[in-house]
C-alpha positions as CSV (number, residue, x, y, z in Angstrom):
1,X,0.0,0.0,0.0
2,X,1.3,3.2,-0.5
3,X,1.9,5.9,2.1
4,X,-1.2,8.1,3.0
5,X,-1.5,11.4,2.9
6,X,-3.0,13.2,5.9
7,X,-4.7,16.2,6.6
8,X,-4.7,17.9,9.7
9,X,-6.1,21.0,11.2
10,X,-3.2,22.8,13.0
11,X,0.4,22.2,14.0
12,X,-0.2,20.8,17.4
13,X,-2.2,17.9,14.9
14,X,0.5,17.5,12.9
15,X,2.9,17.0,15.5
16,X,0.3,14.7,17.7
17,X,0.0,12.6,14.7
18,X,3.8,12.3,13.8
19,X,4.4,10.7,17.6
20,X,1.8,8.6,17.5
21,X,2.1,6.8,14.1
22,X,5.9,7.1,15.3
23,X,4.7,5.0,18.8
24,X,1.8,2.7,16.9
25,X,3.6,1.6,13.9
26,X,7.0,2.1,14.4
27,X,7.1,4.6,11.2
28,X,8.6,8.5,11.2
29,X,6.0,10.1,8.4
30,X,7.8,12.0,5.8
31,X,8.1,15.6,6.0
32,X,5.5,16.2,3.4
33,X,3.1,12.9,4.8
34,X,0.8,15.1,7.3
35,X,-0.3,18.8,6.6
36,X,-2.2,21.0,8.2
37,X,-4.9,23.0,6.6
38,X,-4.8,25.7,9.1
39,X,-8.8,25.4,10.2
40,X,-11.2,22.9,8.5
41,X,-12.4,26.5,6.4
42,X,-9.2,26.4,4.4
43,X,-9.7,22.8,3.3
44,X,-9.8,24.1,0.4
45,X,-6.7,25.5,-0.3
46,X,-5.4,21.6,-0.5
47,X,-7.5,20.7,-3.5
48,X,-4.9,20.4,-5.7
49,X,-2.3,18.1,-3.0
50,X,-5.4,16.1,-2.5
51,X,-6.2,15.1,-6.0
52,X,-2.2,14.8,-6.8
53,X,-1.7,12.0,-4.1
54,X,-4.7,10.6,-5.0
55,X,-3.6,10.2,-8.2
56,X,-0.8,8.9,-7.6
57,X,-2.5,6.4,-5.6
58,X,-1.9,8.0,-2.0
59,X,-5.1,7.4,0.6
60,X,-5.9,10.9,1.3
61,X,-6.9,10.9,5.2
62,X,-8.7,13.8,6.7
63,X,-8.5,14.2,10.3
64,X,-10.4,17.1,12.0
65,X,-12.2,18.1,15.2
66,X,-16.2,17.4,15.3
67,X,-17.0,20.3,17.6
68,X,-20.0,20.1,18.6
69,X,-21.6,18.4,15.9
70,X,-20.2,15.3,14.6
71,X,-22.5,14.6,11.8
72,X,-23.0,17.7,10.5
73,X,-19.4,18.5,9.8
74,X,-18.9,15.0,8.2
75,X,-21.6,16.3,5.9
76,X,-20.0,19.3,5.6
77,X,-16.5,17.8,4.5
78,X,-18.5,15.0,1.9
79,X,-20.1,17.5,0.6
80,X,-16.9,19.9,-0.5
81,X,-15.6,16.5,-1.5
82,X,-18.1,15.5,-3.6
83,X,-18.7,18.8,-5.0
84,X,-14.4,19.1,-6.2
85,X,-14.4,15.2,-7.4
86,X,-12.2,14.4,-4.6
87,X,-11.7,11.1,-2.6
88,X,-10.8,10.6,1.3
89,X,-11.3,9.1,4.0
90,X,-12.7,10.9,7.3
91,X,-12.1,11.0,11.0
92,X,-13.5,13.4,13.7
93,X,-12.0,13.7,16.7
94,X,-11.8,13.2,19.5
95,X,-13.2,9.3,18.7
96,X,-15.1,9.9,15.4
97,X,-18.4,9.6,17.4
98,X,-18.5,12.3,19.5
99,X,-18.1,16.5,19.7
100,X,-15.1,17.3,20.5
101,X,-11.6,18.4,19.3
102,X,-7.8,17.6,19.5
103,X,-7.9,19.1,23.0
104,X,-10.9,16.9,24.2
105,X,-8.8,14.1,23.3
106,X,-5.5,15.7,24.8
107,X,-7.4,15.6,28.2
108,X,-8.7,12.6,28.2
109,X,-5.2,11.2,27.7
110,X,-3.4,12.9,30.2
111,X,-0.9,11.1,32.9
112,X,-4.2,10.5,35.2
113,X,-1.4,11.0,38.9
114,X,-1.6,14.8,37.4
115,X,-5.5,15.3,36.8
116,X,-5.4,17.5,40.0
117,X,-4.1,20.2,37.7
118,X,-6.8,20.7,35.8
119,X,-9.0,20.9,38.7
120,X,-6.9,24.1,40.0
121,X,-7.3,25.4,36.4
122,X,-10.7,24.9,36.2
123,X,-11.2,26.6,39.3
124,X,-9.0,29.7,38.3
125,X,-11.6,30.1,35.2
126,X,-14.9,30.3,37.0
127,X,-13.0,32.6,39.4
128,X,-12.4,35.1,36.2
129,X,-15.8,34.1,35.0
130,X,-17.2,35.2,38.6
131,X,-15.1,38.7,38.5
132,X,-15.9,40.5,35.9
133,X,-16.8,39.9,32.1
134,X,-14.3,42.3,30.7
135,X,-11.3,39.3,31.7
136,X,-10.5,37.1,29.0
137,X,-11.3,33.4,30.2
138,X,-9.0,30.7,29.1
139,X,-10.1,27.9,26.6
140,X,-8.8,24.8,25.8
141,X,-5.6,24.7,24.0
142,X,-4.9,27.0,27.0
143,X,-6.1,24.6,29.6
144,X,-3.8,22.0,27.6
145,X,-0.5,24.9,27.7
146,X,-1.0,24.8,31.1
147,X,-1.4,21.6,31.7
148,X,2.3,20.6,30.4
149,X,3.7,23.5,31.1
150,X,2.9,22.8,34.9
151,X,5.0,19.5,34.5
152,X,8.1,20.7,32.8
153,X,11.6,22.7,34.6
154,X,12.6,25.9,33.5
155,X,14.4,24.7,31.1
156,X,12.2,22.6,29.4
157,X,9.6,25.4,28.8
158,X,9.3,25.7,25.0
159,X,8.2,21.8,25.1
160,X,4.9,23.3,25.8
161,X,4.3,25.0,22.7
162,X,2.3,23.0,20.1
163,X,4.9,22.3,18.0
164,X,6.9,21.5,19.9
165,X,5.2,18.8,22.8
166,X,6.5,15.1,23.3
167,X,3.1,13.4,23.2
168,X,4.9,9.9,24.5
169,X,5.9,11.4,27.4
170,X,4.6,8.9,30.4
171,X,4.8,11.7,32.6
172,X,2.4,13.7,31.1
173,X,0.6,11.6,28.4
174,X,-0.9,8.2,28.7
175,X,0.0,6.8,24.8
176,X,-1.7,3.6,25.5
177,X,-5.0,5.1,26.7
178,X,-8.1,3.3,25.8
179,X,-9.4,6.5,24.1
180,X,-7.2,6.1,21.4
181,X,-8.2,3.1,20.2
182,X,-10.8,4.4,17.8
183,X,-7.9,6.7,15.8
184,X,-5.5,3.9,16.0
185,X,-8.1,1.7,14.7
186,X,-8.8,4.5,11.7
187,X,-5.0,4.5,11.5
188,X,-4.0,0.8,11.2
189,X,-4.9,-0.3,7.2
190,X,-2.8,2.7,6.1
191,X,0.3,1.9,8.1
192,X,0.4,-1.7,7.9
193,X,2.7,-2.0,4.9
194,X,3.7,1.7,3.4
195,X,5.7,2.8,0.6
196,X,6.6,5.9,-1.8
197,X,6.5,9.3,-0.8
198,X,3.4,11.6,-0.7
199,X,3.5,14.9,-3.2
């Protein structure tokens, strides 16, 4: 089979997804293998990639968040699809069945000794919430930032930027969590046996 071409929201994706087909499957993706289309609205921009590695034979996965409704934006993404002649294969996380996002899934894969973290977090938000409306209030990829940043020295900082995260980390990440199963599942046909590069 030859190697699949993913598509990816944003760079905290495309790293996620480099570590884990790195852990799973015992493959490093090629430079060029996952991309990120910088928000699910710019999809489009990646027409033409799409339709090259599918021509060449590439399995074009697309792997974006649900939100908040997980039908509707697998309608959404068939329907561009269908109206550009283009063929892939769709995943929503956080499990393909439910709303959600990367950082849905981040959190529910977290070293569980260091859940206590996001308790304090969670409090500190409905503390803004409660003082005044004019404070900006933290979201998720915030509550994630925090969340490793919490559990790394000084030094060791800028390993909580997106880009830059271990995601097999035992001390902060649980690789081997049961909510992975249903992207490892997706996952597994298109790294069993891989060859050529993507375009």
């Amino acid at each position: 089979m030859m190697k699949p071409f993913l598509i990816v929201e944003g760079k905290a994706d495309v790293k996620f997804f480099k570590d884990f087909i790195r852990h799973w499957f015992g493959v490093t993706p090629a430079a060029d293998q996952i991309v990120s289309s910088d928000g699910w609205t710019n999809l489009k921009n990646l027409d033409q990639k799409i339709r090259a590695n599918t021509d060449k034979g590439h399995p074009v996965l697309i792997i974006f968040d649900a939100n908040s409704d997980v039908e509707g934006r697998r309608t959404e993404l068939n329907s561009w699809l269908t109206r550009m002649s283009l063929v892939a294969k769709i995943f929503l996380l956080p499990s393909d069945s439910e709303p959600g996002n990367l950082e849905s899934l981040l959190e529910q894969i977290i070293n569980k000794k260091h859940s206590k973290i996001f308790e304090c977090f969670d409090s500190y938000v409905e503390c803004l919430k409660g003082k005044s409306s004019a404070y900006f209030v933290p979201d998720q990829k915030d509550k994630i930032f925090a969340f490793v940043e919490a559990l790394l020295s000084d030094k060791e900082k800028k390993k909580a930027k997106e880009e830059n995260r271990d995601y097999l980390n035992r001390e902060i990440w649980d690789p081997d969590c049961i909510q992975l199963l249903p992207l490892r599942t997706f996952l597994a046909p298109f790294f069993a046996s891989t060859e050529g590069a993507c375009s």
